[in-house]
VOVODREN-361740 format. One record per residue: y, z, x of N, C-alpha, C, O, CB in turn; residue number from 1. Coordinates in nm, 4 decimals, padded with zeros to 6 digits. Glycine has a CB too. Layout:
<<Y Z X> <Y Z X> <Y Z X> <Y Z X> <Y Z X> NUM>,
...
END
This chain:
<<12.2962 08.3810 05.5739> <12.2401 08.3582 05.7058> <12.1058 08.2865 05.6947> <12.0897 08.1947 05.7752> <12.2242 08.4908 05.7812> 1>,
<<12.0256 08.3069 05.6257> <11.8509 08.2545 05.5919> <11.9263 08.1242 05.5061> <11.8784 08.0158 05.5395> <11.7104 08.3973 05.4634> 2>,
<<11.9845 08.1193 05.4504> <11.9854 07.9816 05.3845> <12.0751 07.8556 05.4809> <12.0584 07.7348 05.4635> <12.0633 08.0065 05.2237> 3>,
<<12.1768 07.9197 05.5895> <12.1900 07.8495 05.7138> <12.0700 07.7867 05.8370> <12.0651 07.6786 05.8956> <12.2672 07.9399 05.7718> 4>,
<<11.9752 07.9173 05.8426> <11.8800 07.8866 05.9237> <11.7337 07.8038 05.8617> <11.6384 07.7740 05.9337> <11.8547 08.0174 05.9835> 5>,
<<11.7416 07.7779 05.7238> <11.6443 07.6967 05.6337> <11.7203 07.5410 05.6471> <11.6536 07.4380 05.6570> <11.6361 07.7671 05.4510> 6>,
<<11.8309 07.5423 05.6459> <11.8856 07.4229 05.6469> <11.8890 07.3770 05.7659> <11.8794 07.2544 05.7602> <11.9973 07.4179 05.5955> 7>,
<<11.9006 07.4255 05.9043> <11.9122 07.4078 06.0131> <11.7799 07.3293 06.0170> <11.7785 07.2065 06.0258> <11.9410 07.5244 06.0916> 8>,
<<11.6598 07.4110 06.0096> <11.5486 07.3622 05.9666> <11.5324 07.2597 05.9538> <11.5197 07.1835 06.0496> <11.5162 07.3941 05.8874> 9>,
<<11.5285 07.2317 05.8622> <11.4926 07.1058 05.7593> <11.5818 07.0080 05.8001> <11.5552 06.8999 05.7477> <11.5125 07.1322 05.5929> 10>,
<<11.7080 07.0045 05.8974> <11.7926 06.9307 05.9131> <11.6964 06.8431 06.0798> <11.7090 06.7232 06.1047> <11.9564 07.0271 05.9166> 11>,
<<11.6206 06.9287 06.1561> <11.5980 06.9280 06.2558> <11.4358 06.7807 06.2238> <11.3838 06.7221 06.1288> <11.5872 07.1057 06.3109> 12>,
<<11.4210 06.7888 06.3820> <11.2758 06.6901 06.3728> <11.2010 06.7893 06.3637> <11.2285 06.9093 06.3618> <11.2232 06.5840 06.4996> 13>,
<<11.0589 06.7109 06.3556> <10.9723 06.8442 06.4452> <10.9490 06.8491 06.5739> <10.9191 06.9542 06.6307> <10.8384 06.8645 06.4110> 14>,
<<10.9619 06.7185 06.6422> <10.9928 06.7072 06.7896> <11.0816 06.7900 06.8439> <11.0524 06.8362 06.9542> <11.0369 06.5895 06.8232> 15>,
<<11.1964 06.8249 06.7883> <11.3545 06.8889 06.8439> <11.3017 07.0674 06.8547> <11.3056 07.1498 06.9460> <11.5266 06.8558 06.6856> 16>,
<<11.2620 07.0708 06.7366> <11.1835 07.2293 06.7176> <11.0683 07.2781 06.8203> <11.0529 07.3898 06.8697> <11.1009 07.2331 06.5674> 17>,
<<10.9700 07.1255 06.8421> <10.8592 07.1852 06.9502> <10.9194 07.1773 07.0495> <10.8837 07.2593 07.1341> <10.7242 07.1214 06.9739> 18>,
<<11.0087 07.1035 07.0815> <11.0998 07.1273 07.2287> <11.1657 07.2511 07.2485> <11.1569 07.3112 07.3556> <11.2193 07.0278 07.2450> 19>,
<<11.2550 07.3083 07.1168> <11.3180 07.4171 07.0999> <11.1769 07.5599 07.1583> <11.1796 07.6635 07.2247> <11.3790 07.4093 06.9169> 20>,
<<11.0942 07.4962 07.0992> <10.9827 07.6787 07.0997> <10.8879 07.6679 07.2291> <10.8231 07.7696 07.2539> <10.8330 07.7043 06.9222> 21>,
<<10.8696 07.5454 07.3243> <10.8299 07.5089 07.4110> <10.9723 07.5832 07.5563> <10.9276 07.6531 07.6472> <10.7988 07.3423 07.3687> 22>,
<<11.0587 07.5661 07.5532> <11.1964 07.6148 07.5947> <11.1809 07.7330 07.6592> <11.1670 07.7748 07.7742> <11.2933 07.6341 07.4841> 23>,
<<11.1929 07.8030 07.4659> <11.1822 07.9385 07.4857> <11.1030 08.0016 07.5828> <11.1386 08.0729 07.6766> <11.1497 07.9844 07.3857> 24>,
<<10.9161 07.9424 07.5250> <10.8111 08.0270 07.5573> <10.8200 08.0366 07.7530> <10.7782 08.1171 07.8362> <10.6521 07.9484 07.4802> 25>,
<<10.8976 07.9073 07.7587> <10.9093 07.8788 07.9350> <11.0154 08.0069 07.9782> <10.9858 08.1026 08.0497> <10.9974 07.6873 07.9854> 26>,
<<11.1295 07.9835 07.9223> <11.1934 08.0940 07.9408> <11.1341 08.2420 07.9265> <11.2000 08.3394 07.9630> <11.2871 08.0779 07.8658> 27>,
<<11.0457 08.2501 07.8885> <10.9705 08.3794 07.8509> <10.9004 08.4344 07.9753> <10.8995 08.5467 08.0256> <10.8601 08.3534 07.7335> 28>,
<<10.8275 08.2906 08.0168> <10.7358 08.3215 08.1382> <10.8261 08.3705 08.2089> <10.8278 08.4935 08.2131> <10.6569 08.2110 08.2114> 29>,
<<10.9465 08.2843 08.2997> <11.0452 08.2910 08.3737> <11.0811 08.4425 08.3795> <11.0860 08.5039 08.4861> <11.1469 08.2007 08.3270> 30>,
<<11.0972 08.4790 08.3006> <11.1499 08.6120 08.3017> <11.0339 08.7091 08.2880> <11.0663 08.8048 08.3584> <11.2539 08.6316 08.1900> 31>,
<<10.8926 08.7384 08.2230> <10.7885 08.7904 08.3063> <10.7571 08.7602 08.4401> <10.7311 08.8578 08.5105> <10.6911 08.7704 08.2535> 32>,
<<10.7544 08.6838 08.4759> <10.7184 08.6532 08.6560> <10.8810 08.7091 08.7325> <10.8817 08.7512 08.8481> <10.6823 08.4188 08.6995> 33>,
<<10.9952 08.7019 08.6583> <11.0623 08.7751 08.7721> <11.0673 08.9159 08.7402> <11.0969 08.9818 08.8399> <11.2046 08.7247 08.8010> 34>,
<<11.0461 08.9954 08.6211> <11.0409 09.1062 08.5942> <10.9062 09.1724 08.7106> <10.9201 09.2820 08.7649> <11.0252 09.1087 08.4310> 35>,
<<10.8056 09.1011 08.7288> <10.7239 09.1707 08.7767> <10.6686 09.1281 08.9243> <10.5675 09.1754 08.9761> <10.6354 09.1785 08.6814> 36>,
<<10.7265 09.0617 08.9634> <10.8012 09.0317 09.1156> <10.9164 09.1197 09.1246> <10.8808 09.2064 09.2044> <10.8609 08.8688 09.1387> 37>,
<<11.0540 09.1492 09.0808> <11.0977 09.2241 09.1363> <11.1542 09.3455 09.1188> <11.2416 09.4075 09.1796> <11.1390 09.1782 09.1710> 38>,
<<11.0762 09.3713 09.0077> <11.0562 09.5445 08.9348> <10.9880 09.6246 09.0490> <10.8815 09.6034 09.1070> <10.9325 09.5572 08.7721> 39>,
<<11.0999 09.7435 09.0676> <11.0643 09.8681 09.1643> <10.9477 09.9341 09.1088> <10.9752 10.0288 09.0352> <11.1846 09.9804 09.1782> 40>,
<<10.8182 09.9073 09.1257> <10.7164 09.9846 09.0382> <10.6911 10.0844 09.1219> <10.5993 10.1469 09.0686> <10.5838 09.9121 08.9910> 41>,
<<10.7313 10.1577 09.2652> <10.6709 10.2310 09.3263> <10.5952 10.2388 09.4081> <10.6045 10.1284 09.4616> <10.6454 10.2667 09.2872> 42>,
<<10.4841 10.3207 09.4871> <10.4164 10.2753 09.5846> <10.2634 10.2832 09.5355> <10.2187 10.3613 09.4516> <10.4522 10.3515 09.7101> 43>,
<<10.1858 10.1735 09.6151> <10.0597 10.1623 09.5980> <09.9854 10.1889 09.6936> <10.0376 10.2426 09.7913> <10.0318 10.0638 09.5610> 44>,
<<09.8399 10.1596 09.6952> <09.7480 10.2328 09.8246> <09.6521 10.1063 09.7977> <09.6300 10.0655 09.6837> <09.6637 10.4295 09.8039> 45>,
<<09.6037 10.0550 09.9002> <09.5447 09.9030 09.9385> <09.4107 09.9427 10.0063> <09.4118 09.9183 10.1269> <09.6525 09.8019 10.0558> 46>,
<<09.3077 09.9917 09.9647> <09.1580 10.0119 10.0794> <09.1505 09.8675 10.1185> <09.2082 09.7818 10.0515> <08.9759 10.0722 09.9966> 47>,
<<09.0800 09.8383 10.2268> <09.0907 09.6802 10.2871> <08.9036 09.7109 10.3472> <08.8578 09.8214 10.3763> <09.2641 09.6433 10.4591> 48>,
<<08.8420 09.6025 10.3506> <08.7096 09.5941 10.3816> <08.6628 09.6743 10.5029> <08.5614 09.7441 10.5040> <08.6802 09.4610 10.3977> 49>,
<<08.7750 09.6511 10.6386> <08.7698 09.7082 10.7693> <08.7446 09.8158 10.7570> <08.6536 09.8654 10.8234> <08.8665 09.7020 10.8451> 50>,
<<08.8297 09.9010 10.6517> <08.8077 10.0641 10.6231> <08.9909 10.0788 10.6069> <09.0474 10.1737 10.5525> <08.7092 10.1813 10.7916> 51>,
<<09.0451 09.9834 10.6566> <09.2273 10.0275 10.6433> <09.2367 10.0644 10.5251> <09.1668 10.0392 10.4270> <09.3533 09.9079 10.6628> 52>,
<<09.3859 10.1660 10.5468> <09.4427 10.2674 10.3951> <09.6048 10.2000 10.4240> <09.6890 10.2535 10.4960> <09.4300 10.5142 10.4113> 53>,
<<09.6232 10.0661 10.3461> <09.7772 10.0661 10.3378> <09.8766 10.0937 10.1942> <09.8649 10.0495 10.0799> <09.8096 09.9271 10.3859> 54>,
<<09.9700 10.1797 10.2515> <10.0518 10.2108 10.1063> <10.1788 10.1292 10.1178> <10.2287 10.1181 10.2298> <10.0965 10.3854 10.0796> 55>,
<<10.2298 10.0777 10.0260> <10.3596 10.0155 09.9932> <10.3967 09.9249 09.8676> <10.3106 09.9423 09.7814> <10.3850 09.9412 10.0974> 56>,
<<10.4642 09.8623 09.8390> <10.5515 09.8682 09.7582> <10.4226 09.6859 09.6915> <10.4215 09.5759 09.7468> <10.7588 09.8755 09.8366> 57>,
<<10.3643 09.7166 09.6029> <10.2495 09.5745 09.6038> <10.2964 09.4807 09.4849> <10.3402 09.5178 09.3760> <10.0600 09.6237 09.5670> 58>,
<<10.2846 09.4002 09.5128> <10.3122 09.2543 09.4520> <10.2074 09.2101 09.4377> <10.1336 09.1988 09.5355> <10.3881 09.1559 09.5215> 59>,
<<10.1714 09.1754 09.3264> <10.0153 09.1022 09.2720> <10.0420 08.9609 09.2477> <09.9715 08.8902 09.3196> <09.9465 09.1676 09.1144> 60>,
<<10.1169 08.8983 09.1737> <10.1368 08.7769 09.1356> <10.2693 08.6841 09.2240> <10.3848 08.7266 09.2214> <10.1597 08.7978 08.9832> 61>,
<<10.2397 08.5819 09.2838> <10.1383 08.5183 09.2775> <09.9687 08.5180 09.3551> <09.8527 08.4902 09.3246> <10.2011 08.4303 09.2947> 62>,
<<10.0523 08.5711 09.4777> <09.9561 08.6943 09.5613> <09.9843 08.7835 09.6267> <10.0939 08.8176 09.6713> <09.8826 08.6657 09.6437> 63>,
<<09.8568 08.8398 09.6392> <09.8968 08.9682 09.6959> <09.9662 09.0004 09.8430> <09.9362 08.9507 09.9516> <09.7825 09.0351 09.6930> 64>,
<<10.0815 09.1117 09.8093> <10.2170 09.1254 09.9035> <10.1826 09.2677 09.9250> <10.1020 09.3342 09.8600> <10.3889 09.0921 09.8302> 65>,
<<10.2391 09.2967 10.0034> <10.2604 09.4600 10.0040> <10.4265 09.4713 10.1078> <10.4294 09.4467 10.2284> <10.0838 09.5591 10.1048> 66>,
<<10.5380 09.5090 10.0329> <10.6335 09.5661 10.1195> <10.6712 09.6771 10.1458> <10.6604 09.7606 10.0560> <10.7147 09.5341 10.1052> 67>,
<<10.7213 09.7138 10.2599> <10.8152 09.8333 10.2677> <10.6769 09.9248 10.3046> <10.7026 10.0293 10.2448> <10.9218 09.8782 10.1060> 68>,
<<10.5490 09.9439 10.3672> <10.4226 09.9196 10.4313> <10.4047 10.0281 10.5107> <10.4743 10.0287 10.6122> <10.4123 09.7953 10.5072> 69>,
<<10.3302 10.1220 10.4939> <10.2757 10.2417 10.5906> <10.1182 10.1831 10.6210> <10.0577 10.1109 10.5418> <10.2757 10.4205 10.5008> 70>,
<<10.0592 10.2343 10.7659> <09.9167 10.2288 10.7350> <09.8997 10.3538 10.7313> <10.0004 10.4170 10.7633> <09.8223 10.1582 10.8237> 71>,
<<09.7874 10.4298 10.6974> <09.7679 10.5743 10.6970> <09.6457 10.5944 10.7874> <09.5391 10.5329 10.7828> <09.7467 10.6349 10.5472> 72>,
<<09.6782 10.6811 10.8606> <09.5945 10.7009 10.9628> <09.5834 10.8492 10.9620> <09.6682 10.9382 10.9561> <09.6414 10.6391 11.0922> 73>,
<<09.3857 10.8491 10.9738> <09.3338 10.9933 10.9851> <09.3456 11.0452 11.0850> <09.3117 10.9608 11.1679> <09.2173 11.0162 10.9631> 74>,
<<09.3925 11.1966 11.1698> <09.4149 11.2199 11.2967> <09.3118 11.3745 11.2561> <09.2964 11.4285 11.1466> <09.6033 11.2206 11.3566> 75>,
<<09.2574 11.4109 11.3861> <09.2185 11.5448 11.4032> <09.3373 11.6534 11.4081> <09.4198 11.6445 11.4990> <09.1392 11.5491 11.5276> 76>,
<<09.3473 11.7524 11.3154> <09.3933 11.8600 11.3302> <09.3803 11.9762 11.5045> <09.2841 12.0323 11.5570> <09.3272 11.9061 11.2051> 77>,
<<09.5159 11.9679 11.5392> <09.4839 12.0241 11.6508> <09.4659 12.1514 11.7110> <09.4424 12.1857 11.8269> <09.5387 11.9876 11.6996> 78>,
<<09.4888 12.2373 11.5637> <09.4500 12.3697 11.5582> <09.2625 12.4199 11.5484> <09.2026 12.5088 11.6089> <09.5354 12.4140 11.4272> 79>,
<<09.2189 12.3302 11.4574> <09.1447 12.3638 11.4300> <09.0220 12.1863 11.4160> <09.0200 12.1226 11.3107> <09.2000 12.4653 11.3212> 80>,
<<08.9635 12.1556 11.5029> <08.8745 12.0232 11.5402> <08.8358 11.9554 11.4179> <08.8435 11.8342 11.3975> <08.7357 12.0565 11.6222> 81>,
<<08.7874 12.0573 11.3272> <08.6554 12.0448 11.2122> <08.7661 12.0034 11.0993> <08.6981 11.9412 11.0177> <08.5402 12.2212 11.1680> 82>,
<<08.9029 12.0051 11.0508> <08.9711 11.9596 10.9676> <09.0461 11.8073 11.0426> <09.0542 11.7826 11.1629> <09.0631 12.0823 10.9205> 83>,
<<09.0922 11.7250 10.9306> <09.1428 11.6038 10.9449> <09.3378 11.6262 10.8752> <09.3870 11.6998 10.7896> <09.0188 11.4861 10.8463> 84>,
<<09.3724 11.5617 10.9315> <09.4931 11.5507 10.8530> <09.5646 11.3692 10.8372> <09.4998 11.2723 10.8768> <09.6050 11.6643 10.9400> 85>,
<<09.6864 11.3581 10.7815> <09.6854 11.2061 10.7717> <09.8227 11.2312 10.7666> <09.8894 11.3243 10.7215> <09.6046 11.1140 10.6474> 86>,
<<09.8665 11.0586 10.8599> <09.9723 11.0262 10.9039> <10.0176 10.8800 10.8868> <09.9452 10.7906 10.9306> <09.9672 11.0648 11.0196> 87>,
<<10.1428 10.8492 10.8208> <10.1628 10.7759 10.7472> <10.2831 10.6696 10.8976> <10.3805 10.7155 10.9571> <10.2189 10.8609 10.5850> 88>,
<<10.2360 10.5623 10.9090> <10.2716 10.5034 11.0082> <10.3354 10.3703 10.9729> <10.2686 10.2753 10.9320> <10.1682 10.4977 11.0893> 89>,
<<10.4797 10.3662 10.9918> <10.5448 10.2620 10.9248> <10.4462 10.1228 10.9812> <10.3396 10.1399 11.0404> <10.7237 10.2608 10.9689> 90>,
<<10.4898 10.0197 10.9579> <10.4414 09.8956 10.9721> <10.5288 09.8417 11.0310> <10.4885 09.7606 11.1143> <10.4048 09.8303 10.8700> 91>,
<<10.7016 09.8595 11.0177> <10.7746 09.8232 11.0955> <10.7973 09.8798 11.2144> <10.8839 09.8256 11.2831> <10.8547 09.8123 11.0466> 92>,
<<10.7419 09.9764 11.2586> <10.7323 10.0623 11.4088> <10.6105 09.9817 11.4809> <10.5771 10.0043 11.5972> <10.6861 10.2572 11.3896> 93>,
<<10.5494 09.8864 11.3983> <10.4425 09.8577 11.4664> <10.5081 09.7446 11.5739> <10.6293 09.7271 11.5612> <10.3194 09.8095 11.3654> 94>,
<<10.4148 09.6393 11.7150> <10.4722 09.5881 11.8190> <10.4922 09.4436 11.7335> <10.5909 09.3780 11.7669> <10.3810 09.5965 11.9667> 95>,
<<10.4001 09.3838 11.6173> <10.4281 09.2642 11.5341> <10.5012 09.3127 11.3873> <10.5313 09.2073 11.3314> <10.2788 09.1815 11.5074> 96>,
<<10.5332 09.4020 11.3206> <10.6792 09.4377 11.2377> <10.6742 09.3346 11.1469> <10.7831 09.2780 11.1562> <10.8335 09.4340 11.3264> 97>,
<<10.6131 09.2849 11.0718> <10.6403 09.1835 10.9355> <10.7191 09.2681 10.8885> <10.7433 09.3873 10.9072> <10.5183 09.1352 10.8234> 98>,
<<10.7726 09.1490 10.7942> <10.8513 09.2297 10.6713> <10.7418 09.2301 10.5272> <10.7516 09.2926 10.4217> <11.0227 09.1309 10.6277> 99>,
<<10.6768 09.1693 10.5573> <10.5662 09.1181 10.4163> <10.4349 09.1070 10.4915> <10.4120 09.0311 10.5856> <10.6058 08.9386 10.3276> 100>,
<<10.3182 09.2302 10.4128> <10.1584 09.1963 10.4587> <10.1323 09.1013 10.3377> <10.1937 09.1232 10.2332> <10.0323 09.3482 10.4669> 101>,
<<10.0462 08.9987 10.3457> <10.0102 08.9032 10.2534> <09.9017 08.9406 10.2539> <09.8618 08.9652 10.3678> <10.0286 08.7703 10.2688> 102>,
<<09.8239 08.9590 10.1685> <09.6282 09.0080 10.1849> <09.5877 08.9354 10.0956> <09.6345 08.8886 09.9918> <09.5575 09.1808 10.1481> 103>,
<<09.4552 08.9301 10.1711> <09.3567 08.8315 10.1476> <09.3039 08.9366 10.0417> <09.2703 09.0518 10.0693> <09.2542 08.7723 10.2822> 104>,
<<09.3017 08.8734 09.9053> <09.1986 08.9043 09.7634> <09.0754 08.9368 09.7788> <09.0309 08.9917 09.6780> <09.1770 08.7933 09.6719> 105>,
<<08.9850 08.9235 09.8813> <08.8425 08.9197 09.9158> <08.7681 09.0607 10.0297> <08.6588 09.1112 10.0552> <08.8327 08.7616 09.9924> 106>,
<<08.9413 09.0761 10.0760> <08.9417 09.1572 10.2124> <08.9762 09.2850 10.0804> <08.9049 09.3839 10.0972> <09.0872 09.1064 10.3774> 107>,
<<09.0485 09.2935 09.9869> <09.0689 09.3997 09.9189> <08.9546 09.4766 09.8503> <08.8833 09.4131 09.7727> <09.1542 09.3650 09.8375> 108>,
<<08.9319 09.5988 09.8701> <08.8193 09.6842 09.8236> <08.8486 09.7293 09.6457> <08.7890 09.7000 09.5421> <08.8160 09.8329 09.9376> 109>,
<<08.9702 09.8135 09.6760> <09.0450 09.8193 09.5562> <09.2225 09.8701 09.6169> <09.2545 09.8942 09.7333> <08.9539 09.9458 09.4392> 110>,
<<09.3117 09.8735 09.4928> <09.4464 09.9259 09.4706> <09.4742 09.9576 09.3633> <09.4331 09.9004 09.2624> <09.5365 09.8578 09.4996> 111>,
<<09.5710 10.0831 09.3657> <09.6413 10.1013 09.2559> <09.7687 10.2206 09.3314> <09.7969 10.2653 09.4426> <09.5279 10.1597 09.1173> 112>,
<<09.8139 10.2315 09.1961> <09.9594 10.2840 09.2070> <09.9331 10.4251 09.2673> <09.8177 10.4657 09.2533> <10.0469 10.2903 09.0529> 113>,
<<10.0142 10.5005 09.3273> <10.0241 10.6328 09.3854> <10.1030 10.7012 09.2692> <10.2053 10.6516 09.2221> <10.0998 10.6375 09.5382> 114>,
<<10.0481 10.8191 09.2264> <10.1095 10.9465 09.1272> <10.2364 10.9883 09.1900> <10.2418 11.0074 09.3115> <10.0051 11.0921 09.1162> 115>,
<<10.3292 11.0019 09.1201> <10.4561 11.0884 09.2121> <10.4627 11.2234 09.2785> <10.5411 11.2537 09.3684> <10.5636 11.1102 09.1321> 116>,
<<10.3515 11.3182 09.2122> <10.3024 11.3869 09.2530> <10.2326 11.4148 09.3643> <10.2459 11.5253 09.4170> <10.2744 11.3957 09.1961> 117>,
<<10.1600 11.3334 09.4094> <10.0933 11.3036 09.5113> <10.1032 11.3628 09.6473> <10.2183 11.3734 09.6899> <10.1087 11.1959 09.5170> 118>,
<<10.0111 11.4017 09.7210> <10.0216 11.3923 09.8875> <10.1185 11.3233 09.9694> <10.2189 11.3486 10.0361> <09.9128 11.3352 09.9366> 119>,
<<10.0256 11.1979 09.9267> <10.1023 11.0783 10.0489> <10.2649 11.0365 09.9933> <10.3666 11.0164 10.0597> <09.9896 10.8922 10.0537> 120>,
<<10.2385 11.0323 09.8183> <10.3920 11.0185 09.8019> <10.5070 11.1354 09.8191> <10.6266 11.1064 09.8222> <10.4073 10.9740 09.6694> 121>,
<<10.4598 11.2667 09.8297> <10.5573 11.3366 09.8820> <10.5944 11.3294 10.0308> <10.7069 11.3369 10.0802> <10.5298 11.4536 09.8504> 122>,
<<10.4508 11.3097 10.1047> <10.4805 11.2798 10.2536> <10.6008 11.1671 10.3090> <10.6702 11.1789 10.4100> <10.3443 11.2290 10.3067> 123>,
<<10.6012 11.0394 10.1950> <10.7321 10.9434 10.1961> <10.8244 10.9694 10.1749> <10.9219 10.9402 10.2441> <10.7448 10.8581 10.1367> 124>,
<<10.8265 11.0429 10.0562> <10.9832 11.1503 10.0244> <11.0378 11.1768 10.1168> <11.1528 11.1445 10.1464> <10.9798 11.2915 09.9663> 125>,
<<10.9024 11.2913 10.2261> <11.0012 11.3339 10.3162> <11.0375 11.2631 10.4460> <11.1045 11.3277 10.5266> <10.9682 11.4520 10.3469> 126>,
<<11.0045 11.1473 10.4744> <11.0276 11.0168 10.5823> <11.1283 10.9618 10.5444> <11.2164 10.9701 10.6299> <10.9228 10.9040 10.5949> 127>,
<<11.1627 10.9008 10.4427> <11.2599 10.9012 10.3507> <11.3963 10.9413 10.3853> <11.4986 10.8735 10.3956> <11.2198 10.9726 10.2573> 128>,
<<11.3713 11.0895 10.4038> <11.5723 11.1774 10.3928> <11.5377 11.1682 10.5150> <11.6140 11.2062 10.6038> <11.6432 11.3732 10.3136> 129>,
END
């Protein structure tokens, strides 16, 4: 097998080879950029400059996406004034319903992924069934 692929080699240009490893490395990208475009990574949480809390499904590259989209909204507890509780409000119930928030890089405070454990991600669980 190595003395097939030495001969292959040596049989080749070096033009044919940098085309050959130029190919690949393209093919490489190709398949990182769709792995991570459309890999289920779970849900994320988006602070936005205004003070907004959006969770959903985030896309970083090429920019920033967020699908499948709750905003979370703080409400007063109505038992008791002095506690807060939070309510997770589709984006598609809203009266304009995108299917895709596109956000502005500048408007973002920070994001990252939600624990499975979590509050808000069990609160989706149960929206969910």
């Amino acid at each position: 097998m190595n003395v097939l692929i030495i001969y292959f080699l040596k049989n080749m240009s070096k033009k044919k080879i940098t085309m050959i490893i130029v190919a690949v490395l393209v093919l490489l990208l190709i398949a990182v950029f769709a792995y991570r475009t459309y890999s289920d990574r779970g849900y994320s949480i988006v602070y936005l400059a205004t003070g907004e809390v959006y969770i959903g499904k985030l896309i970083t590259f090429p920019d920033l996406q967020l699908k499948d989209s709750y905003i979370l909204q703080v409400i007063k507890d109505e038992k008791d004034p002095t506690k807060n509780n939070f309510q997770l409000q589709p984006i598609n119930d809203a009266l304009w319903a995108p299917k895709v928030l596109y956000l502005i890089k500048k408007n973002v405070i920070f994001y990252g992924p939600l624990k499975a454990d979590s509050a808000i991600a069990k609160k989706l669980a149960e929206q969910k069934q």
